[in-house]
Structures are given as structure tokens and as C-alpha cells.
C-alpha positions, 0 to 999 in steps of 0.5 A: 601491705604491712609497714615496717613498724607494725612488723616490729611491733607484732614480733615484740608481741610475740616474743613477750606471749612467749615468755609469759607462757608457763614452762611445762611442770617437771616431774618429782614423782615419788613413790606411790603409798598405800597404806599397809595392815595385814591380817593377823598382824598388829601394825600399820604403815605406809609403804610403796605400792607393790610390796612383797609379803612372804607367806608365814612360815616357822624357822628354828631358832636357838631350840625354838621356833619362830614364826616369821613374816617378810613385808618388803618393797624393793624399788627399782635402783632405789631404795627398800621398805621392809617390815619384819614380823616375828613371834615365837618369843613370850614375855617372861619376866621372872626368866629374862627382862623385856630388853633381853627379849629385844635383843634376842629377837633382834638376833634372829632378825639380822640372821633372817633378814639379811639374805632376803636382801643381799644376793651375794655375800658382802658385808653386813652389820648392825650398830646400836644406835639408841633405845626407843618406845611406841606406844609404851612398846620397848624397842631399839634404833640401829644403823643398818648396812648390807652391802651398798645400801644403808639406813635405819632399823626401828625394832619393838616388842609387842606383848604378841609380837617382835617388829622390825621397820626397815629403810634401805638406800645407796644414798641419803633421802632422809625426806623419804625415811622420815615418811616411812619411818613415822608412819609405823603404828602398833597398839599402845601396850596395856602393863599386865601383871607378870607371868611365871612359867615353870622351871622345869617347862621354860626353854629361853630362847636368850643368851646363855649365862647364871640364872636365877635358876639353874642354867642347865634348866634356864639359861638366860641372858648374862649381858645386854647389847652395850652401846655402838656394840656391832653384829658383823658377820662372822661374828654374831650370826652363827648358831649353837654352843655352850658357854656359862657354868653348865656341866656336862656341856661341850666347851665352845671354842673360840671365835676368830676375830682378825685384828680388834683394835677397831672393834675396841672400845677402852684400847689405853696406849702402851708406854714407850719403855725409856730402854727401847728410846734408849736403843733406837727400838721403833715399829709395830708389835703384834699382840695375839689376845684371847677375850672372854664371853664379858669382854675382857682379855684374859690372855695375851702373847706378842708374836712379833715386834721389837723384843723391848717393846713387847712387854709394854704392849703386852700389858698394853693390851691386858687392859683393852676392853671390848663388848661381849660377843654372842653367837645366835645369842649365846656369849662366847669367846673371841680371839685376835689381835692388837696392834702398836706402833711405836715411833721413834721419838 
């Protein structure tokens, strides 16, 4: 018969073995990489198993083609990796600089990527961040956002070929990005000596503007990207038009941008006219402006407001500057309207 105190004991034993037996080991399984180097292509990258890869086709774009390849993973209520390949685009610089090269490319991305995520309309926009290099390749950083994934966009140009590496997520896993992102590899880029193509043959693919040619036979990019300039939809995704000193070529009409204060990037305050104080005059004027292809107003006209206030906000709102808004990299003109609120002092 067992005593008491070795019924004790045993038990003490027993709960002591239990606490020193290891808890069984959570699972944090990320995702499962394989490393990613297509034929036919110059890059190299990590991605999640089981990605997606769009067989090439040829898109037009802006009086060309370009050939365009998709290499994404979507993982299940997670995030997106994408890889981008385009080409179509030569480098030419006796017609255009490398970054006009980019930022045409990066048109075209935004306009044919977008739809391979976004099953339904919502918006989408891409900020400038920064400018970047890999391996001697010029490239870009933007902020991506379509619909309720966010994340980042690295962008280079290849002697042979555009790239845009993709991270997508509805929330922040900046380990995860970090991983994806910094595993991108590209040749490093050789300098060649320049070559000039023949006016008459040269169809740039930029945005239209004065040339070192004519613009009829050559119409290059007159401005590039500005820094935290936006491509929002509706504004900077749309095809076509003529702008520039072209004759003969059909004037294109100005786009609707809808209320612009937030998309300004120089808005000076309107004074507060003493005669306006004087009489009490407070509220919001609405200013109706017109933006050139430069990003400069050239025309503006209050169509509501305090009588006493619309002159002070009108030449309030000559002074706003904004970036140069292109569409389908052709600059074209933009209109909307200011708003100013004056408070009763």
C-alpha cells in the first residue's frame, strides 16, 4: 500500500515532468520561394511557388507595339508578386534620354498591369517615389495602389528590356517586401556608344513636345515625371491626341480634373481684400481654371463665391502651379477647379 507522502511526492513528479516538457512549435510558415529565371528573359528573382506567367503577346501602344509578359503570384487573402517584362521600346538618344525611355515604359505599365489585378473598377494610382539604379540600369521607386492593396514598384531599363517588380498587400509586411524586392537581378549594363536612328524611320514612342527634329517626324518628351507627380485613373491612362506645334493635327480637348487643390503642388493663399473684412464678406469661392500641358494656369474664372472675394482668389489661383499631366504620354491640358475658404477674422 502506498503512503501518503510518496502519493505526494509522485504527484509533485508528475506535474514538475510536465512543465519541463516542451510546448509543441507554432506554425509561422511563410511563403514557399523558388527562384524564378525564364527563358528568353534577363532577370532573376524569388517568388512564391505557383506563380502565373502570361504567355508573350504584342500590345499597341501609342503607334507601336510592345511585347508584354506577366509573371505573377497571388497568394490566397495575402499579398501579390509580380514581375513586369515589356520591350518594344530601343534606346535612342539622339531622339529622347534614357528617363524619357522609363517614364514611357512606365505608362504603359500602369495601363496593362492594373486590370490583371483589379477585378473591378476602383482606384488606382502611382506616386514617384525616387529615382533608383541596378547594375548601372536607370530605374524608378513608386508607391502602388490599386484598390485595397498597397506596396511598392521598382521599375528598370534594360539595353533590351523594361522591368517592373511588383509588392502588393492589404496590410504592411515590410520583412516579406524587403525579401522579394532584394532579390531582383539584371545584368549589369555595358555603356555603348550611341545610336542615331534616321529622322524620316524614328516613330517615338514618348511624350509628344519640340524636338530637336521636326515634331511632325519626331515628337519626343517635352517634360519628365516631377517628383510625387500622380497617375490616377482618368487622368494619365487614356490613349491618343496631339499636343505641341504640330499643323494640321486635331487640337486635343481638355481633360476634366474635378477639384485640384489637392493635386497642386505650389497653391499661395489668396489675400483677404480689407473691403471684404470691412463688410462682413466670408465663405468659399469657386474658381473654374484651365492648365496647360506645362502645368501652369493660363485661364481662370470664379463661378461662385462672395462678389468681394472673387477677384482676390482669382488672381489666387493664376499662381497655382501643378505637374504636367500626360495622357498615354502625350502632355495635354487639364481643367477644374480651386477652392477658398475665407473666414471671417
Amino acid at each position: 500500500m502506498i503512503s501518503p507522502k510518496c502519493r505526494v511526492l509522485t504527484l509533485i513528479l508528475s506535474l514538475t515532468l510536465g512543465l519541463l516538457t516542451p510546448a509543441p512549435a507554432q506554425s509561422t510558415a511563410g511563403p514557399d520561394w523558388e527562384t524564378l529565371r525564364p527563358d528568353k528573359e534577363q532577370f532573376s528573382v524569388l517568388i512564391p511557388k505557383g506563380s502565373t506567367f502570361e504567355e508573350a503577346s504584342k500590345v499597341p501602344y501609342h503607334k507601336m507595339e510592345l511585347n508584354t509578359r506577366f509573371y505573377i503570384s497571388k497568394m490566397a487573402g495575402g499579398p501579390v508578386f509580380a514581375v513586369v517584362s515589356l520591350s518594344g521600346i530601343k534606346p535612342n538618344p539622339a531622339a529622347y534620354t534614357e528617363m524619357q525611355r522609363v517614364n514611357s515604359y512606365v505608362d504603359a505599365f500602369k495601363t496593362l498591369f492594373v486590370p490583371k489585378i483589379r477585378d473591378k473598377a476602383g482606384l488606382a494610382q502611382l506616386t514617384f517615389l525616387r529615382d533608383r539604379t541596378l547594375q548601372g540600369n536607370p530605374g524608378r521607386e513608386y508607391r502602388l495602389t490599386i484598390g485595397n492593396l498597397s506596396g511598392i514598384a521598382h521599375v528598370y531599363a534594360t539595353s533590351r528590356r523594361f522591368y517592373a517588380l511588383v509588392y502588393l498587400n492589404a496590410k504592411k509586411d515590410e520583412a516579406l517586401q524587403d525579401q522579394f524586392l532584394s532579390s531582383f537581378v539584371i545584368p549589369e549594363r555595358t555603356m555603348q556608344a550611341p545610336t542615331v536612328v534616321a529622322e524620316q524611320n524614328q516613330t517615338p514612342p514618348l511624350r509628344h513636345g519640340v524636338t530637336p527634329q521636326t515634331a511632325e517626324d519626331n515628337p519626343v518628351a517635352k517634360k519628365e515625371l516631377s517628383d510625387g507627380q500622380k497617375m490616377e485613373d482618368g487622368v494619365a491612362t487614356d490613349a491618343g491626341g496631339a499636343t505641341g506645334n504640330g499643323e494640321g493635327k486635331p487640337k486635343r480637348a481638355p481633360i476634366s480634373g474635378g477639384v485640384l487643390n489637392g493635386k497642386a503642388i505650389t497653391l499661395p493663399k489668396p489675400e483677404y481684400p480689407a473691403e471684404a473684412q470691412a463688410a462682413g464678406a466670408s465663405g468659399t469661392v469657386v474658381i473654374q481654371v484651365t492648365i496647360d500641358e506645362s502645368g501652369m494656369v493660363i485661364s481662370t474664372r470664379a463661378i461662385s463665391g462672395h462678389p468681394l472675394l472673387r477677384q482676390a482668389a482669382t488672381n489666387a489661383a493664376m499662381q497655382a502651379r501643378f505637374s504636367p499631366t500626360s495622357l498615354m504620354g502625350e502632355p495635354v491640358k487639364v481643367t477644374g477647379v480651386i477652392t477658398y475658404n475665407f473666414v471671417k477674422q
